[in-house]
N, C-alpha and C positions, 0 to 999 in steps of 0.2 A: 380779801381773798388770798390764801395762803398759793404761792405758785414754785413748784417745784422747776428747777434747770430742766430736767431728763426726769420720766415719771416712768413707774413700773408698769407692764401691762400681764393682768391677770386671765390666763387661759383655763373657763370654767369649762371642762367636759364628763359627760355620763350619757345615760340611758335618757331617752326622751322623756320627761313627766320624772325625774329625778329632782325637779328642783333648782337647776343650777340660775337659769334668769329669776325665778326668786330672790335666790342669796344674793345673786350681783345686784339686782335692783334697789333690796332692802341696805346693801352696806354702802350703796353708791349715794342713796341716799343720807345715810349717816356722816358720810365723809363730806358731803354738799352742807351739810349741818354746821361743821366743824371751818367752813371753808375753804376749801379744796374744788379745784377745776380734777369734773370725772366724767366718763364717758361709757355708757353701757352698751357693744356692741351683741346685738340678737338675734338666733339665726332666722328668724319669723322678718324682723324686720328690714337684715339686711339683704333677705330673698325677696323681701315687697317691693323695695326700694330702690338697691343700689344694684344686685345681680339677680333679678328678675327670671333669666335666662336658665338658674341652676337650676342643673338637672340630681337624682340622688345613685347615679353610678359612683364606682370609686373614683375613676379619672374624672367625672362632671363633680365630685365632691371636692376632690385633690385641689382642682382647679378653684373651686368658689372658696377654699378655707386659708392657699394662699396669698387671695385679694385680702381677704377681711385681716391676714397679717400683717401686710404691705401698710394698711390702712392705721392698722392699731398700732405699728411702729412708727409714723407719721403723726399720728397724737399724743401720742407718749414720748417721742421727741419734741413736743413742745410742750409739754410740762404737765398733761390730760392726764392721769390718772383711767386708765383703759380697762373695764372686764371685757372680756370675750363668753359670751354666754353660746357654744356651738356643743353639739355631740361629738363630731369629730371623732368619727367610730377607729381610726386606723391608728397604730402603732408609728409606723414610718410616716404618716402626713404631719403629726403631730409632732415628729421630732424635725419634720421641713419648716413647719412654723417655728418652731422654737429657735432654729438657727436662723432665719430671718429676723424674728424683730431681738435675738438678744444681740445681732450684731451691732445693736447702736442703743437700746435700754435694758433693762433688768426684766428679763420672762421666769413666771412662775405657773407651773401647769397643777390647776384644784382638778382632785378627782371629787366628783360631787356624785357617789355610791347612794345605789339601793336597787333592790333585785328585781329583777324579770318580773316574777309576781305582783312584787308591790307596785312597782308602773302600771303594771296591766290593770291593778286595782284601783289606782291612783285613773290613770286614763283621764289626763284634764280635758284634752280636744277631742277625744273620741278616736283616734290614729290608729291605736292598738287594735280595738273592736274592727274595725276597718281592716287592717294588717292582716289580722287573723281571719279573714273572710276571706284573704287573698283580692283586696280591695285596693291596695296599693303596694306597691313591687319595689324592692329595695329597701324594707322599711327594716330599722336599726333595733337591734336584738330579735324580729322575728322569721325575717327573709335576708337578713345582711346582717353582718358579725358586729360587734362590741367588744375592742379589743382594750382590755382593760390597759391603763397605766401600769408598767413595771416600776418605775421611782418617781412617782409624783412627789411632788414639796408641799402639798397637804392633799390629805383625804378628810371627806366631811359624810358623815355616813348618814344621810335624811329620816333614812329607816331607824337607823337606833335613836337621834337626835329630835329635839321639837325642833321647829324652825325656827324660835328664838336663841335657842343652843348654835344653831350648824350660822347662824346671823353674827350672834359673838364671837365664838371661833376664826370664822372668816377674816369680821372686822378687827379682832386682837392681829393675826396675823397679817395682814394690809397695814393695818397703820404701825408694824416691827418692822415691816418691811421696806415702808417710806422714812421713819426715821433712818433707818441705814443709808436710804439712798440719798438722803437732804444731807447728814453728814456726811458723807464722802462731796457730795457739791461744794459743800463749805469750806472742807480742806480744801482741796482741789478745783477753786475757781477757775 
C-alpha cells in the first residue's frame, strides 16, 4: 500500500448527469490498482448517510458542502487520497471549500462540463424529466443556477470526450499531482 504523509483532495463539480461520480469512481479505482489509500465522497451517498437532513436551498446546500469539506480535509490529511463527486452549483461556496481543506492539504477544483441539453438527454435518474415538470424545486441548471468555474485546475469536457478519454485525463492529472505532493513529503519530512 503506497501511503502518502498529506494526500490531495480532488473537488469534481458540474451539472447533474455530467459524469463527475463516474470519473471519480473509475480513477479511484485505478489508483486502488496501483495501491493507494482513495476515498470517493458522493453527493447521493453522503445525503443517504452522513447528512440526511440536506436540504437543496443555497444556505441548506452551503451548509451540507462545507461538512463534506471538513470531512475530505480529515482524510486527506491522513494520507486518503479524496474525490469529491458534488454539483456544488455556487461560485462563492466553492471557493469556501477550497479555503478550508487547502488550509492543511493540496485542493484542486475538476470542472466536469457538458451542456444543459446533453444532461437532459443523458437523464440517468430521471431528475431532469422530473425538474422540468416542476416536480422537484431547486433543482441545478433548471430552477437553480450552475455557476460555472471561472479558473478551475482542469476541465474535462464528457460531451466532446468518451469516458475512457475524460478517465485518462483525470487519472494522468491525479497521479501529476501526487507525485508533486510525495516529493515535496520527501524533501520536507
Amino acid at each position: 500500500m503506497k501511503c502518502l504523509d498529506k494526500a490531495p483532495v480532488f473537488w469534481l463539480t458540474g451539472l447533474p448527469g455530467s459524469g463527475k461520480t463516474t470519473l471519480a469512481k473509475r480513477v479511484s479505482e485505478e489508483l486502488k490498482k496501483m495501491g493507494y489509500k482513495v476515498e470517493v465522497l458522493d453527493g447521493d451517498w453522503v445525503r443517504k448517510t452522513i447528512n440526511p437532513e440536506a436540504g437543496f436551498t443555497k444556505e441548506e446546500r452551503s451548509r451540507h458542502l462545507r461538512r463534506v469539506a471538513w470531512i475530505a480535509r480529515l482524510l486527506a490529511r491522513n494520507g486518503i487520497i479524496t474525490f469529491c463527486s458534488f454539483v456544488s452549483p455556487y461560485r462563492d461556496v466553492r471557493e469556501e471549500i477550497r479555503k478550508i481543506v487547502s488550509e492543511e492539504v493540496h485542493f484542486y477544483e475538476i470542472y466536469v462540463r457538458a451542456s444543459l441539453e446533453e444532461v437532459i438527454k443523458r437523464d440517468p435518474k430521471g431528475l431532469y424529466k422530473k425538474a422540468l415538470k416542476g416536480e422537484i424545486k431547486n433543482f441545478t441548471g433548471i430552477s437553480d443556477p450552475y455557476e460555472e468555474p471561472t479558473n478551475p485546475d482542469l476541465v474535462i469536457d464528457t460531451e466532446k470526450e468518451s469516458v475512457e478519454e475524460s478517465v485518462k485525463r483525470l487519472l494522468d492529472f491525479v497521479l501529476e499531482k501526487i507525485r508533486t505532493v510525495d516529493k515535496r513529503a520527501q524533501v520536507n519530512p
